[in-house]
C-alpha positions in Angstrom: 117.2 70.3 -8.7 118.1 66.3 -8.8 120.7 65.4 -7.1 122.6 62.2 -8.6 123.2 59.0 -6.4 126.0 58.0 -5.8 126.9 54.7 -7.1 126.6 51.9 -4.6 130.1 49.9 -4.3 132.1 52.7 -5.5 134.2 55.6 -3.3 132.9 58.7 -4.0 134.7 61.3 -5.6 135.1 64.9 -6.0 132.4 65.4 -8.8 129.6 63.6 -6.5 130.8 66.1 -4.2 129.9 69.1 -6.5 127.0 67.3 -7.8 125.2 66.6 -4.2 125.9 70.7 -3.4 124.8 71.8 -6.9 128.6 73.3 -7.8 131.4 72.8 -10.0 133.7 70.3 -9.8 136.5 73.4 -9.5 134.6 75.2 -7.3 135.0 71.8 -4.6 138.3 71.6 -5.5 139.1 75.1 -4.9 137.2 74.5 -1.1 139.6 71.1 -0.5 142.8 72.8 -1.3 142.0 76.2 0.7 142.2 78.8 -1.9 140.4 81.9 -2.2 137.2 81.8 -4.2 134.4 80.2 -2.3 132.2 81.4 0.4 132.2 80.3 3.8 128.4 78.9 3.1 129.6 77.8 -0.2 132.4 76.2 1.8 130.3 75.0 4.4 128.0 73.1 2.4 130.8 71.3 0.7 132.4 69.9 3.7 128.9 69.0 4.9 128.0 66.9 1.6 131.3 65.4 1.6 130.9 64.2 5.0 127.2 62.9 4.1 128.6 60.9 0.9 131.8 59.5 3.0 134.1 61.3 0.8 137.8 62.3 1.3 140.1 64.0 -0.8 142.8 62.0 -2.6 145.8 63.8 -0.9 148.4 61.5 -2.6 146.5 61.8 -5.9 147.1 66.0 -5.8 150.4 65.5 -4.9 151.5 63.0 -7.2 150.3 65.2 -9.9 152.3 68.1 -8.8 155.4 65.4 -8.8 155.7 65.3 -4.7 154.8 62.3 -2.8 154.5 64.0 0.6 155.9 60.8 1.8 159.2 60.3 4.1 160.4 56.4 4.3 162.0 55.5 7.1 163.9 52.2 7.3 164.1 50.1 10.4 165.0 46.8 12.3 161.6 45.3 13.7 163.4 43.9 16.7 165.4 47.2 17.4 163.9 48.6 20.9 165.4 51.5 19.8 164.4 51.7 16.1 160.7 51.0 17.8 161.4 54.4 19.9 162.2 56.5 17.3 159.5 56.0 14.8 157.3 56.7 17.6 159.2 60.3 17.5 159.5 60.7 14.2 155.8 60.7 13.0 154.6 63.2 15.0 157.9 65.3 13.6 157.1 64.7 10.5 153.3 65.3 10.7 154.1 68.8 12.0 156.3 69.8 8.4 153.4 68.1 6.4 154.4 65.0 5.6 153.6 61.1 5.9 155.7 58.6 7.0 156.6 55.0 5.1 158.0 52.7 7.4 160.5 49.5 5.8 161.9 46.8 7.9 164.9 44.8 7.2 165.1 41.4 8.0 167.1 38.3 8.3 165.4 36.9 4.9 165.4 41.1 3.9 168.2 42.8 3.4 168.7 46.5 4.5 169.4 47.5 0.6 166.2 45.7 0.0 164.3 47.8 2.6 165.2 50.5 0.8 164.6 49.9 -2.2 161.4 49.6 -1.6 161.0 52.7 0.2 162.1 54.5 -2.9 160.1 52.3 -5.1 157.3 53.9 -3.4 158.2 57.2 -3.9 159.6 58.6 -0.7 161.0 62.0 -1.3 163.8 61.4 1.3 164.8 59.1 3.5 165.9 58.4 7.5 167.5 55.5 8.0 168.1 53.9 11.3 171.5 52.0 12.1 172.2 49.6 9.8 174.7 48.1 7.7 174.5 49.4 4.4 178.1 49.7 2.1 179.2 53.8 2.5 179.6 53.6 -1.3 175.8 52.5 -1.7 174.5 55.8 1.1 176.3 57.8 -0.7 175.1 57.1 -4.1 171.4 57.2 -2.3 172.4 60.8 -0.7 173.4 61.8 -4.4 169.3 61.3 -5.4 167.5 61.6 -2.4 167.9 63.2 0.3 169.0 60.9 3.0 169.6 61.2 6.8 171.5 58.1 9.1 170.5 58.1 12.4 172.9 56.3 14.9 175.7 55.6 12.3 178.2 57.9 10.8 178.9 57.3 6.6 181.8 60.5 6.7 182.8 61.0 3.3 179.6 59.8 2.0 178.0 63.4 1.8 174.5 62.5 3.9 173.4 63.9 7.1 173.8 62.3 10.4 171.9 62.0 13.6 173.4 60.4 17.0 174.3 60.7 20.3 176.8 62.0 21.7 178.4 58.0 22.4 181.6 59.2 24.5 179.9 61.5 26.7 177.4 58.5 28.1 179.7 56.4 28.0 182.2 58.6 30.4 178.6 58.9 32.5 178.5 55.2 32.6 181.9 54.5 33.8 182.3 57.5 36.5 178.6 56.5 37.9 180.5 52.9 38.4 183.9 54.4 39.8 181.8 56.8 42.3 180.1 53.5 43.7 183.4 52.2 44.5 183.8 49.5 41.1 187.3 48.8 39.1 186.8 45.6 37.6 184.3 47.2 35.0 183.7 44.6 31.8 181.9 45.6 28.7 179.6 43.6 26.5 180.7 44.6 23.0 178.0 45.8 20.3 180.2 44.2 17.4 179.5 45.7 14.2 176.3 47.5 15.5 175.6 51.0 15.1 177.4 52.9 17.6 178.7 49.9 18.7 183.0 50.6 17.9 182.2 54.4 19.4 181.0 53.2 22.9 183.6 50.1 22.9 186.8 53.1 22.4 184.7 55.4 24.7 185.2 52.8 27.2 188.8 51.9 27.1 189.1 56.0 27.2 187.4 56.3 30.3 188.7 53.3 31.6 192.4 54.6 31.6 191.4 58.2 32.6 190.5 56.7 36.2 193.5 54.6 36.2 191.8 51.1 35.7 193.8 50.1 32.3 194.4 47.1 33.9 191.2 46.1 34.3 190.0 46.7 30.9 187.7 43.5 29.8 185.7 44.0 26.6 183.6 40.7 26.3 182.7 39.5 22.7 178.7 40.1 22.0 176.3 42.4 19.3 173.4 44.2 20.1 171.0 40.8 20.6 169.6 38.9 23.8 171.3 36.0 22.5 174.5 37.7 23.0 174.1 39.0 26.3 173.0 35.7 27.4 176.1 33.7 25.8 178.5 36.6 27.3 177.1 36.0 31.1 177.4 32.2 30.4 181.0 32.7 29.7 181.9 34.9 32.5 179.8 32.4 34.9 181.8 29.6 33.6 185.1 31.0 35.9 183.2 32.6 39.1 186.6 33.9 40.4 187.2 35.7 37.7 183.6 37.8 37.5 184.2 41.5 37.4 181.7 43.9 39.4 180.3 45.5 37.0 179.3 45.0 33.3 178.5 48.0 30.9 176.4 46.3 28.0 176.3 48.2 24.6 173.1 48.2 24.5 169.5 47.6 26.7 168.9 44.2 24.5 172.1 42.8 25.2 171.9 44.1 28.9 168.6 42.5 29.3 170.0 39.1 27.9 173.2 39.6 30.1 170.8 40.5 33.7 168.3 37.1 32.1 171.3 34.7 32.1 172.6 35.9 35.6 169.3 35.4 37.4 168.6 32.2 36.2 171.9 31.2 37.4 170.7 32.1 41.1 172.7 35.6 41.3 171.5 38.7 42.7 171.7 41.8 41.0 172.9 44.5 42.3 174.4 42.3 44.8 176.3 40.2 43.1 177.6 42.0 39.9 175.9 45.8 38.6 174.4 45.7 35.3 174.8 48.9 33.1 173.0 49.1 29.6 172.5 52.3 26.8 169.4 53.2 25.2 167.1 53.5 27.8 164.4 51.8 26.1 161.1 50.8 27.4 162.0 47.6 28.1 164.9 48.9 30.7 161.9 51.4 32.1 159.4 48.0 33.1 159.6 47.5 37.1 160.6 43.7 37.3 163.5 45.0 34.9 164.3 48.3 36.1 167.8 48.6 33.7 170.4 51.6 34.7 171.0 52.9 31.0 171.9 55.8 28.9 169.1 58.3 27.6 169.8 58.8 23.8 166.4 60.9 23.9 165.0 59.9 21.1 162.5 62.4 21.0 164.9 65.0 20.2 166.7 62.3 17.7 163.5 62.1 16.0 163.2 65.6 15.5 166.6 66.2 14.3 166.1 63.2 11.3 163.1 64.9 10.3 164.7 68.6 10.2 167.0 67.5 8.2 165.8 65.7 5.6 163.2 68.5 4.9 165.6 71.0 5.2 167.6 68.9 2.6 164.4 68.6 0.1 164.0 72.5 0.7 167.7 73.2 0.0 169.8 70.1 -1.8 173.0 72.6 -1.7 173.0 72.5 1.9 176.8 70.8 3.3 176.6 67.1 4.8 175.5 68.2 8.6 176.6 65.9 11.4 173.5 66.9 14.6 174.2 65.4 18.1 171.6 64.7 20.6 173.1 64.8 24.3 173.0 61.5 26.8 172.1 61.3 30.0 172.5 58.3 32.5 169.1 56.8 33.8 170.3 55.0 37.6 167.8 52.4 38.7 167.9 49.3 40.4 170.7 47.3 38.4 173.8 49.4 39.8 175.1 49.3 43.6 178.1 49.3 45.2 180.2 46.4 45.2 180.5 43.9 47.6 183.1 45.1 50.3 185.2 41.5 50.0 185.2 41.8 46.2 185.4 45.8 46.2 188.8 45.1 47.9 190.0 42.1 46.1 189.5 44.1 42.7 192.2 47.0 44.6 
């Protein structure tokens, strides 16, 4: 029998497939797709020919014609440490139910709604947001039509599934790992408008008051950037007699910013002033930087997002879930007791 050749230039497809073995086009597509109906030479052969003539099966093709994309989007903040954590948790989730993932990033010059637009432009059959901004009215009119899952902000009301930490327990972890190393003058370095940002700010006056320190409650002005941590250490180094000895920072970016500014300016930490950030990113984990921070475990974060979302596309009935990772505080080099003079000062 002559066997065609395939066309130089062109990808090969399924009938040059059935052509090189000598079968029908449906018999090759009955092989790709698994079903009963071939033998395992039969079989055989076909994977062997399709290897020979570089060819691979158009898997978003066959799903697009049964109406499924097999695509999740996931929207993001490039510069997010934390954003950059979870996608690396969420493909491998998502690979395990079967499905793809779509990644959209929103910028300074692109806007979060535009991130997702685009996301469903592509046709994602549901979506996992990370943090973000975006108007409740707006998630919940996306929840409405596609199955949508925020991870690290809450939308209640706006009938979408949420993933997050469990903000007031690391946060209480935060503040009694301070008070057991003999601090009261504990500041924190606000998150703003960030996600999770107003939780860990009224976790802290909380657990501020439940060991008596109300009076020593400092929340310093900042967002989840560098720049702010950086701006916030400047301010507090503009009155040294008024440092406190400890800072909790909403976050590892704004921590790191907050440790950069204090080094340049000749201090020592944890000598001078203890350094406490949440996220426990990889960028608190590097030696030279070696943060004290909350786990969020983004592994399990990951998971959850990706649970839901096909549990969601399996069942669209299913009530607005709310699923909670558990913290746990990371101590490493930026937290020590406080100087005796200061320790007794701050009394």
């Amino acid at each position: 029998m002559t066997r065609e050749p395939v066309t130089r230039g062109r990808r090969p497809t399924m009938a040059d497939v059935a052509a090189h073995v000598g079968v029908s086009r449906a018999l090759v597509s009955l092989v790709f797709r698994d079903q009963p109906g071939a033998s395992r030479q039969t079989r055989d052969r076909v994977f062997a020919a399709a290897r020979e003539l570089g060819y691979r099966p158009d898997n978003a093709a066959r799903l697009l014609a049964r109406s499924r994309s097999g695509v999740l989007g996931v929207m993001l903040t490039v510069r997010n440490l934390f954003h950059a954590d979870l996608v690396e948790a969420i493909y491998p989730a998502a690979e395990q139910q079967g499905y793809e993932i779509l990644l959209s990033a929103a910028l300074p010059e692109r806007g979060e709604r535009r991130a997702v637009e685009a996301l469903l432009g592509h046709r994602c059959e549901g979506l996992i947001l990370l943090g973000g901004e975006l108007d409740p009215e707006y998630v919940r009119e996306l929840g409405e039509h596609t199955p949508t899952v925020m991870v690290g902000r809450r939308y209640p009301g706006a009938g979408v599934d949420s993933v997050h930490v469990a903000e007031a327990k690391g946060v209480r972890q935060v503040v009694d790992h301070l008070v057991r190393l003999g601090h009261r003058s504990i500041a924190h370095l606000d998150g703003g408008t960030e996600a999770g940002a107003a939780e860990r700010r009224r976790a802290y006056l909380a657990a501020m008051r439940r060991h008596g320190l109300g009076g020593h409650i400092r929340v310093l002005p900042g967002d989840h950037t560098e720049d702010s941590g950086i701006q916030a250490a400047r301010a507090l180094l503009s009155d040294p007699g008024d440092l406190p000895t400890a800072v909790f920072a909403s976050n590892d970016r704004s921590g790191v910013g907050f440790l950069d500014a204090l080094w340049r300016a000749g201090l020592q930490v944890p000598r001078d002033l203890s350094v406490v950030g949440f996220d426990d990113s990889h960028l608190a984990q590097l030696s030279h930087i070696d943060l004290t921070s909350v786990s969020q475990d983004t592994e399990r974060q990951g998971q959850l997002a990706v649970r839901a979302v096909v549990e969601r596309l399996a069942d669209p009935a299913l009530p607005p879930r709310e699923l909670v990772s558990q913290p746990k505080l990371v101590v490493r080099g930026t937290t020590a007791a406080p100087p005796v003079a200061v320790a007794a000062r701050a009394r």
